[in-house]
N, C-alpha and C positions, 0 to 999 in steps of 0.2 A: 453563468450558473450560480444559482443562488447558495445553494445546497451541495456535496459530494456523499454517495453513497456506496453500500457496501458492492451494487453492483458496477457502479463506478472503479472501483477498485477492485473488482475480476476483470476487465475488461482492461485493467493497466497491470495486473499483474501475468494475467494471461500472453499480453508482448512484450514480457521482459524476455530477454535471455535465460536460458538454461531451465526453461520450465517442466517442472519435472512431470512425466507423463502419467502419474501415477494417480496425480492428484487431481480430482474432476472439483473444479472451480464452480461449479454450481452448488456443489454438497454444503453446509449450514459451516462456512470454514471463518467465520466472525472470529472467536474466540479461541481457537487454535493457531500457535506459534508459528512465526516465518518457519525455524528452525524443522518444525516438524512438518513444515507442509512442503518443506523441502528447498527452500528459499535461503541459498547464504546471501553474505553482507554485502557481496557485491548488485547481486540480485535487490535485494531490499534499496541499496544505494539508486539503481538505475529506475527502482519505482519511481523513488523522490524526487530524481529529476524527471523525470517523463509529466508529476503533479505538478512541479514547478513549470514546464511548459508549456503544459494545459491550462494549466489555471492560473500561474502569475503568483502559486504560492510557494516561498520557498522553505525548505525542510533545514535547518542544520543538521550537520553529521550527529552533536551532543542530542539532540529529539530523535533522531533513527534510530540511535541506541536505544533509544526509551520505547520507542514504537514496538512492539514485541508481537506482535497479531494483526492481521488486516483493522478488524474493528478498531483499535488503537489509533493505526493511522488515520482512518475514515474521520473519531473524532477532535482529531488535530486538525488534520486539513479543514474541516466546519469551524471549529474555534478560531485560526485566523482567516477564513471567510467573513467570520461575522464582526472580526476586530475591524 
């Protein structure tokens, strides 16, 4: 995979744990908060590894913190794709 995108990252957020049923992961959810879309830190942590072993790329806990939105992550995971 050359590229990750954002429906890439419905489709790993959608098999986390604890996903809240509220939240329909097709809706335009780029730029709106884990927090708000109902995602705690463990949930966002279990992304990170699920990216790490899919794709070989791996997330520090200090970048999780900084990841604040789907979109955020999407353009992390591309930036070291492309390193």
């Amino acid at each position: 995979m050359t590229t990750f995108g954002l429906d890439d990252m419905r489709r790993i957020m959608g098999g986390c744990a604890g996903v809240p049923e509220t939240i329909d992961l097709n809706d335009d959810i780029g730029d709106i908060t884990f927090v708000d879309l109902g995602y705690d830190s463990l949930a966002v942590l279990e992304m990170a590894a699920r990216i790490q072993q899919e794709l070989g790329v791996r997330i520090p806990d200090d970048a999780v913190d900084e990841m604040k939105t789907p979109q955020a992550a999407v353009d992390y995971v591309n930036r070291r794709l492309a390193a």
